[in-house]
Backbone bond lengths (Angstrom), bond angles and torsions (degrees), N, CA, C in turn:
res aa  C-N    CA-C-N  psi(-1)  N-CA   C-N-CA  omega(-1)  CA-C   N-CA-C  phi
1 X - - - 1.454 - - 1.525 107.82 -
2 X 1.316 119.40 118.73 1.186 124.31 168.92 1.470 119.12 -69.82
3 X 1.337 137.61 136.81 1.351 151.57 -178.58 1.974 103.09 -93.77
4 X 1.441 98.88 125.94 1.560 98.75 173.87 1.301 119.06 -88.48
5 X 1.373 106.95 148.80 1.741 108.98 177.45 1.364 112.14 -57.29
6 X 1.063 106.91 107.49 1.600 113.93 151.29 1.557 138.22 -153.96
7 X 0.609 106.50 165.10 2.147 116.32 -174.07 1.618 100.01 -56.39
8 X 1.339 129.97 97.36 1.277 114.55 166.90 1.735 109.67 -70.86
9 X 1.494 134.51 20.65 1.356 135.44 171.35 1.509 98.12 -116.13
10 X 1.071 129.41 16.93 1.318 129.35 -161.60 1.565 106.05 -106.76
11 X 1.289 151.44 117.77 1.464 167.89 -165.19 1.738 93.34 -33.52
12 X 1.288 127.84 137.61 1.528 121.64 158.94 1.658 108.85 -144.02
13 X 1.150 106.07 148.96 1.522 107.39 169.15 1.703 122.46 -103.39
14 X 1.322 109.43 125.68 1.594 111.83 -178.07 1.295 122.30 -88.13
15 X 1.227 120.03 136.07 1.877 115.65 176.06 1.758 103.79 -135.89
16 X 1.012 100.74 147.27 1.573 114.85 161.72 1.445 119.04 -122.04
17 X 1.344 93.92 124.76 1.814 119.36 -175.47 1.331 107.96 -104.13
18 X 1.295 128.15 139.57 1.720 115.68 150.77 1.423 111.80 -27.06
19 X 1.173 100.40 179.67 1.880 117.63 -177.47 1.548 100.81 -115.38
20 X 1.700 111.33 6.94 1.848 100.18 169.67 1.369 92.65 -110.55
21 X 1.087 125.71 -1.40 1.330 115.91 168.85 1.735 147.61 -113.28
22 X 1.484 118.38 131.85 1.144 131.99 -167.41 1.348 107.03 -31.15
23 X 1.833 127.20 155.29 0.840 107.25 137.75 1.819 139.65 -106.28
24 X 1.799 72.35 14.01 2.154 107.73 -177.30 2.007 94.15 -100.27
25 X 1.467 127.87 28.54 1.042 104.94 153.81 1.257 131.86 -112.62
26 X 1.296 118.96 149.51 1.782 130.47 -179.96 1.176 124.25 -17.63
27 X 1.400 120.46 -37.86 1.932 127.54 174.91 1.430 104.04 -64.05
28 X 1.154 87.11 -178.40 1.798 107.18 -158.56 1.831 101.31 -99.71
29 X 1.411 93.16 111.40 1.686 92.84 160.39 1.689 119.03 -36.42
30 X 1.411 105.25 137.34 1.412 138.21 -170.74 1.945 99.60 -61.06
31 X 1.178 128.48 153.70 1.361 136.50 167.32 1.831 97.19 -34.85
32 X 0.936 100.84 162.31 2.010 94.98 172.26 1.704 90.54 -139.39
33 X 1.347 100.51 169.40 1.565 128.55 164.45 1.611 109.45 -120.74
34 X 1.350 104.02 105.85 1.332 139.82 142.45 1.677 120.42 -3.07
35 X 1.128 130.59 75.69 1.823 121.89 168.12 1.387 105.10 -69.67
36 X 1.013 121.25 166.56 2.124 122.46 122.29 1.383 105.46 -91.44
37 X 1.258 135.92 -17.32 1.401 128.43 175.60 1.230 127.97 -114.50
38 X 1.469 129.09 136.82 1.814 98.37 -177.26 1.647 103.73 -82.75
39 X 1.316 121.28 24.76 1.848 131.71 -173.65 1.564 81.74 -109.60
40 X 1.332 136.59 -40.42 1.448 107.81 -167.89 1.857 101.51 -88.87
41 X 1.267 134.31 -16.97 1.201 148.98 -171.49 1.794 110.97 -74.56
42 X 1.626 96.65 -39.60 1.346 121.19 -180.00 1.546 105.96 -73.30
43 X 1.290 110.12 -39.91 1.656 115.44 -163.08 2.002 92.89 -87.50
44 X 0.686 89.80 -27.87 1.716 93.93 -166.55 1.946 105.63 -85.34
45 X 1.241 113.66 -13.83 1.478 126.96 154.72 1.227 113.89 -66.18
46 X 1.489 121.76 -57.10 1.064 135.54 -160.94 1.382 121.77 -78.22
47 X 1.533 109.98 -9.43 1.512 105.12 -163.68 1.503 100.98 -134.61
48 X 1.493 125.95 3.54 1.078 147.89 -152.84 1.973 107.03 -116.60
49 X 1.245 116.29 111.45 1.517 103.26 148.21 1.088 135.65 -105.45
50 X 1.821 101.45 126.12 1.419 103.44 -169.13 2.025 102.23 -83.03
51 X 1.369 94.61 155.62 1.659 109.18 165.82 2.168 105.52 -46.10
52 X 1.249 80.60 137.18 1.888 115.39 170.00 1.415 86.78 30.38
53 X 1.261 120.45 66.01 1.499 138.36 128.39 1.553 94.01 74.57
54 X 1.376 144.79 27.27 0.900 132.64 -176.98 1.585 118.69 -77.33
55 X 1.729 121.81 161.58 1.183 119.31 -163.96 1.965 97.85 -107.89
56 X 1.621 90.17 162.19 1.811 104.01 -171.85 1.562 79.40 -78.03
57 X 1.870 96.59 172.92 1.220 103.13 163.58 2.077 91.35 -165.38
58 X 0.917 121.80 118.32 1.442 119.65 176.48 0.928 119.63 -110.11
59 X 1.559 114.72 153.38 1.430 93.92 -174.55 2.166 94.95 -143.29
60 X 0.817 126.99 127.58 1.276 144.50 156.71 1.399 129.54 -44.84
61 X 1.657 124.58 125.84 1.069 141.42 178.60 1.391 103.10 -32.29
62 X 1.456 137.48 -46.50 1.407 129.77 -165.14 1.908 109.59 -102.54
63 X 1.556 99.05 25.86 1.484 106.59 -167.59 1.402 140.55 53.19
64 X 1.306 107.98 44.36 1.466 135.12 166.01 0.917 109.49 -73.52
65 X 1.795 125.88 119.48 1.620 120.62 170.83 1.752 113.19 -89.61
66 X 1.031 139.24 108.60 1.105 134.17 165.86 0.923 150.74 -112.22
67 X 1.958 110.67 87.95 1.597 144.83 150.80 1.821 108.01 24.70
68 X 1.243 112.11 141.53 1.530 112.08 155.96 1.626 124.65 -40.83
69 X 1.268 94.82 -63.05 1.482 99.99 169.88 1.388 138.85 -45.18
70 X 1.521 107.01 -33.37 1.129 133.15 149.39 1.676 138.30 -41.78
71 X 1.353 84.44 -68.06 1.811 97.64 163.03 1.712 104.24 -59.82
72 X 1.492 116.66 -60.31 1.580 117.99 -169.74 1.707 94.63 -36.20
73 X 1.327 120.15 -63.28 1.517 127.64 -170.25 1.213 123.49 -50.21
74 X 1.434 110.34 -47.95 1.665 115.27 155.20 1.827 109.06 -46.23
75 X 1.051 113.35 -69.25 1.633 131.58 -175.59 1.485 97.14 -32.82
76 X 1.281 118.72 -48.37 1.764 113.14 -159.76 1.580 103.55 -93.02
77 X 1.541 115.28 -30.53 1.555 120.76 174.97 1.924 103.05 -58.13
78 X 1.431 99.19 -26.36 1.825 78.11 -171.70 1.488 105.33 -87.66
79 X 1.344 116.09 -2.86 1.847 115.20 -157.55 1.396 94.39 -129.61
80 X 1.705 127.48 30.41 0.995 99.97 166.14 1.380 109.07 -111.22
């Protein structure tokens, strides 16, 4: 999996979706939570359980969607 260029100091917004659901479908993204960083957005995924197992999904000022796997990869690049 390739990782996209972006500013991990750069503003991101967090959402949690079920795990049967897209984050490429037609409905309307969920309320979000607010970073200034995508490192505090990332850390706050990671250390956080959301209600009935739902998955992160962030997404970036220049419209970057970024996957679980994604965040996990960020998560382990800062703690290794």
């Amino acid at each position: 999996m390739t990782m996209p260029q972006i500013s991990t100091g750069a503003p991101a917004k967090l959402q949690y979706w079920p795990a049967s659901h897209s984050v490429d479908a037609p409905d309307q993204w969920p309320d979000s939570y607010e970073f200034n960083s995508l490192d505090d957005a990332v850390a706050f995924a990671m250390t956080q359980s959301p209600a009935d197992r739902e998955i992160a999904w962030l997404r970036t000022p220049d419209g970057e969607i970024l996957k679980y796997p994604q965040i996990l990869t960020l998560w382990e690049l800062k703690h290794s």
